[in-house]
N, C-alpha and C positions, 0 to 999 in steps of 0.2 A: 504494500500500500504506500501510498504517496505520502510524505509528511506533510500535512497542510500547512505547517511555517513557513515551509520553504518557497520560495516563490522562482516560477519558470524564467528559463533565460530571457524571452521574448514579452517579462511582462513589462505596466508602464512605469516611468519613474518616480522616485517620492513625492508626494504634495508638497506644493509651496504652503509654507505657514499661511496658518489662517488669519483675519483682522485680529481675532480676541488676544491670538498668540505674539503679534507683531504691539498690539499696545500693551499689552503685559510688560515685554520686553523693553518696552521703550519706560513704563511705568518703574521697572526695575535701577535701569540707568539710573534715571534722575531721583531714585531714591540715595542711590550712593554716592552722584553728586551730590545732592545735598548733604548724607551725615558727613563728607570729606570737609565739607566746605563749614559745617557747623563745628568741627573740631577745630578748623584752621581759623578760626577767628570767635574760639572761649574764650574769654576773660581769663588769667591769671589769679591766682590768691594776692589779694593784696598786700601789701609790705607794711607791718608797721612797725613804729619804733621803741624798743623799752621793754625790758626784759621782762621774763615770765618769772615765780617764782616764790619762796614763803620768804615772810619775813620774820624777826626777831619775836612774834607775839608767838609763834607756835611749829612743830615740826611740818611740812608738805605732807599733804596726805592727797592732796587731787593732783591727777594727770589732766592735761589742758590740752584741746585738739580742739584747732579751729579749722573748717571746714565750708570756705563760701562754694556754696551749691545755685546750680540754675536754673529757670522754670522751662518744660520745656512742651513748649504750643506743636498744637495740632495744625491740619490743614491741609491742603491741596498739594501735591508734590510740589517743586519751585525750583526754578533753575539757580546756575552756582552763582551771579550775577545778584538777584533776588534776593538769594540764602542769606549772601551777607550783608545787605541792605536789613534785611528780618532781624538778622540776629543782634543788629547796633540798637536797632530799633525797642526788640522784646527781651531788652537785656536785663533782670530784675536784680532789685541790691543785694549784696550774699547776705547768706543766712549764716550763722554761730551757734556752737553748740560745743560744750565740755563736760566731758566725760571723766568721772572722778575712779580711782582704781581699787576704792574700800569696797565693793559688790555689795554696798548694801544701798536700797530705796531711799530718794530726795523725800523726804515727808514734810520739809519746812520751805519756803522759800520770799524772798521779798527782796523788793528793789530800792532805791530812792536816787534821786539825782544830789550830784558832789561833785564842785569844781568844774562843771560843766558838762559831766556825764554822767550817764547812767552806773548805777553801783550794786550788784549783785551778791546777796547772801543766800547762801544754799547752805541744809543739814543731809547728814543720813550719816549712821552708823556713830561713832563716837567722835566725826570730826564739824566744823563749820567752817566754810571756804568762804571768802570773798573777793568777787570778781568784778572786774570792770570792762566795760565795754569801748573800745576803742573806734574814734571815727570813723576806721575804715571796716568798721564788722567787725573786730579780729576780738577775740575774749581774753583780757588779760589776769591771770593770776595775783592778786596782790596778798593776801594773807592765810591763814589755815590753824584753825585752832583744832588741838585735840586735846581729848575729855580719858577720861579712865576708861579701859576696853569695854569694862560691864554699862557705859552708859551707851543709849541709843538715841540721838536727840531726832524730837518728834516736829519742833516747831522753833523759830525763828521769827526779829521782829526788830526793824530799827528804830532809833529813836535819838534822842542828844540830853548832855549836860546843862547844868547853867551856865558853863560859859561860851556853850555852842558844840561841845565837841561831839561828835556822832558816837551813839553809842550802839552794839547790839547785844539784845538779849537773847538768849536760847535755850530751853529745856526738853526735857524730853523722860525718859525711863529710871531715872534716879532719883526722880523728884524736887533735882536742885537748878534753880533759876541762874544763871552763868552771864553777868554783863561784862562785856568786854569792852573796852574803851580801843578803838582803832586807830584813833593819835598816837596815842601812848602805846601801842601793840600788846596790850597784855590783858588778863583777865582782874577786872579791880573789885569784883564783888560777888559774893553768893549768897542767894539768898532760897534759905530753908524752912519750912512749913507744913508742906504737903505730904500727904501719907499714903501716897502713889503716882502714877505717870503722869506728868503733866503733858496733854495734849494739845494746848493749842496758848499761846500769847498773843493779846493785844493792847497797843499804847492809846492812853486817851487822845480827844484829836487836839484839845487845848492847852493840857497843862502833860507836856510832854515827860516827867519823871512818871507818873502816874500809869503804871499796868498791873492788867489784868490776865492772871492767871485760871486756867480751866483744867482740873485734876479729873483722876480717877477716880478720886477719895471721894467723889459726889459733890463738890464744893466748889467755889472758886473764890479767889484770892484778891484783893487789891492791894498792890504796894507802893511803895514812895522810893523811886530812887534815889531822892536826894538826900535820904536818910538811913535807906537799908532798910527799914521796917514795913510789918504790915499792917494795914489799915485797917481793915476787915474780911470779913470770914462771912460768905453766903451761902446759904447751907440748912441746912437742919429737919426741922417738921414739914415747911411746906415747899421745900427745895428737891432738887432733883433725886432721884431712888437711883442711879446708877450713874456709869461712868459720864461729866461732862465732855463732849468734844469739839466743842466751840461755842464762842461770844463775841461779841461784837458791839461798842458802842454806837449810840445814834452821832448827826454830824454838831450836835449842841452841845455833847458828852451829858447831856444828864442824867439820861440812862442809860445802861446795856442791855441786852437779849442773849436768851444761851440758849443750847438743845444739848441730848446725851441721847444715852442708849435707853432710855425709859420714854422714848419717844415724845415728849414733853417740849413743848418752846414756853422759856418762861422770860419774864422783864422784869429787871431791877431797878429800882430809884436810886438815885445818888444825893435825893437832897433831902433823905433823911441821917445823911452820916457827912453834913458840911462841916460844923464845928471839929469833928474828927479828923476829915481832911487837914484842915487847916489847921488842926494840933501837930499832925506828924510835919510839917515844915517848920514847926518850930520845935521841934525836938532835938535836942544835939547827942547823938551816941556816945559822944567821947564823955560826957557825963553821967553815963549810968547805960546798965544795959537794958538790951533790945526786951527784955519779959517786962520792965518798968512801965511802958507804953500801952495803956489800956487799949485790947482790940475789940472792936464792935464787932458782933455777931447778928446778920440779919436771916431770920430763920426765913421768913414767908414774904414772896415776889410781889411785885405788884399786879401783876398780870401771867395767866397759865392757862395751858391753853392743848389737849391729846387727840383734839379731835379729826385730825385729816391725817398724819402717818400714822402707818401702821408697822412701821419698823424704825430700826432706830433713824436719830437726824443726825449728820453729820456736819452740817455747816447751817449759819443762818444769818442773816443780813437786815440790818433796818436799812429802810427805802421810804424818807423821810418819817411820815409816818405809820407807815405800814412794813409788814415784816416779809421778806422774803427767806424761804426754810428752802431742805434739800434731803431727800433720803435716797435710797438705794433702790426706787422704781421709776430710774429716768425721767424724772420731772421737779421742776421747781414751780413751789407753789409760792402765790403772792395774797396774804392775810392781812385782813382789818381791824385791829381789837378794837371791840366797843366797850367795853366797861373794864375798868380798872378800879378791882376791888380784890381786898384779901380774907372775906367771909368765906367764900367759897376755893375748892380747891381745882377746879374751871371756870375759867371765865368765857363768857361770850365774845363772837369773836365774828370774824364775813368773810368765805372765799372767796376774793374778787377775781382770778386767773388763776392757772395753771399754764406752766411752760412743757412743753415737752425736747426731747433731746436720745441724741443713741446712744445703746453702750453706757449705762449709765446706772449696771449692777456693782460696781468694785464700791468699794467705801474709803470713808476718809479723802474724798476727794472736794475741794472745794473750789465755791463762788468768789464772783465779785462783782460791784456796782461800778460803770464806769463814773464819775463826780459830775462830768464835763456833759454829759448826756441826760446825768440826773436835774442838771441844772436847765438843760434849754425844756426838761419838761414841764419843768414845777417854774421859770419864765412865759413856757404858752401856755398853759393850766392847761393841759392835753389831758383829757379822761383817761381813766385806766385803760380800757377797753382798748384802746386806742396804741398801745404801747407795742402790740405786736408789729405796728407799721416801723417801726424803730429798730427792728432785727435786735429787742434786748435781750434774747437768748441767747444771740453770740457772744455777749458782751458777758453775759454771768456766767455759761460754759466753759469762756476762757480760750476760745478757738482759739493756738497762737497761728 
């Protein structure tokens, strides 16, 4: 039998390619002009100047790896002529990132501007790094503190002195508050209290000595740094039943809001503990110690509030005055308290939104309000309802 592959001497010749097979081909070409031609005119990492590295406050514990990365568009193949007209054109500014080599998770992190740039503090593991960000993208190393190996710091928080000098604070699984003065490179205070992890630090927005601690111990903390002492102890009968893990003052400071694992949002007053305040700035330590200093204990919030999560909250936000919360079924919800009383141990309260978002089962993950956007809303008196035209879910998810 004949093999039907094979084909007779007298048969015809191969087909000429067909249209699909000729534009293919030519589709082909001009794809590899173009990647030739997008690699021949990448941008460089940019050059900057001034050394990476720790300074006198602490041993190196982060490795620094800057990395400007490019965005890269889609579109219609493009000749090589094009390509590099495109690519001057969709050239996007690099992006930075540093990667620390203790393998353990960033759980703290805050920024502020210093001397005309941006100033980063990051935690994880027993060390706190801070970084600065250089004009041309590039992440610079400037200092690195590390703690005792059994500590894990969980949270991070800048602030300053009275005579201006930046301070930051950090805690985390040892329960000791660590201020570090970054003038001076060293650690100048610790401050002890708590009778478990501290999770989360925040500084008031006006009287910058003044933070607030969120433990595990159920409680949370106010202290004075310009004294080393604490002011008060929130807590007790009608305060939280398990671990807190964030607070946050309003932007007038006169109250904060907190949330924990007992799925609770509750708010504290500050202007029933003024005289108190304004004791510990006049206390001098060098005169007597710190147990000398009556601390207030405020058992029952002003406002409490269990009724929209159902598991625990991790993060929670005043949004003038309303509260924005967050738990571990992807969405943030935005609350109205209407009474503020402490007969009862709920108070009434108004869903006015919910946000929704992906991915957004992990915990300990948190929000933030952008100021700048908080302000052009409450300048046009914009309804609530009205707030999703604002994309402010981007803004408290934290898209970076």
């Amino acid at each position: 039998m004949m093999d039907s592959s094979a084909q007779p001497e007298d048969s015809e010749p191969a087909r000429s390619p067909t249209r699909r097979q000729r534009q293919r081909k030519r589709d082909t070409t001009t794809e590899r002009q173009r990647k030739r031609a997008a690699a021949g005119t990448a941008a460089a990492p940019p050059a900057c100047s001034g050394s990476s590295g720790s300074d006198e406050g602490g041993s190196a514990q982060g490795v620094l790896a800057a990395s400007p990365t490019g965005m890269e568009h889609g579109g219609a193949p493009e000749t090589e002529e094009r390509s590099t007209a495109a690519s001057a054109a969709h050239r996007v500014p690099p992006a930075t990132f540093a990667k620390e080599d203790h393998r353990f998770p960033l759980y703290g992190l805050d920024a502020k501007p210093l001397d005309g740039s941006a100033v980063l503090a990051a935690c994880g593991g027993n060390s706190v790094t801070v970084y600065r960000r250089m004009p041309c993208g590039a992440m610079d190393l400037l200092q690195a503190y590390t703690a005792d190996p059994s500590e894990v710091f969980c949270t991070c928080a800048w602030t300053q002195n009275d005579s201006g000098e930046p301070l930051l604070v950090a805690a985390g699984k040892n329960a000791v508050i660590s201020v570090m003065n970054v003038t001076q490179k060293k650690v100048t205070m610790s401050l002890l209290g708590h009778g478990g992890d501290i999770n989360y630090l925040t500084v008031h927005p006006k009287h910058r000595s003044l933070v607030l601690s969120a433990s595990k111990d159920e409680s949370l903390r106010l202290w004075n740094l310009a004294t080393g002492i604490c002011v008060a102890i929130f807590g007790g009968l009608k305060g939280h039943c398990g671990d807190v893990l964030h607070c946050d003052f309003n932007y007038e400071g006169t109250e904060f809001c907190s949330c924990g694992m007992d799925s609770c949002v509750k708010i504290w007053r500050l202007a029933d503990i003024e005289k108190e305040i304004a004791a510990s700035y006049e206390y001098d330590p060098e005169q007597g110690d710190h147990s000398q200093f009556k601390v207030v204990v405020v058992q029952v919030p002003a406002f409490s509030t269990n009724h929209h999560h159902k598991n625990y909250i991790d993060c929670v936000r005043f949004f003038g005055s309303l509260v924005l919360s967050k738990s571990v079924h992807s969405e943030v919800l935005l609350v109205r308290p209407l009474k503020y009383h402490s007969k009862q141990s709920v108070c009434e309260d108004m869903l006015l939104d919910s946000f929704r978002y992906k991915d957004g089962d992990l915990w300990f993950v948190k929000f933030d309000v952008h100021l700048q956007r908080y302000a052009s809303l409450t300048l046009t008196r914009t309804p609530v309802p009205l707030m999703r035209s604002y994309k402010l879910m981007s803004l408290l998810c934290g898209t970076a």
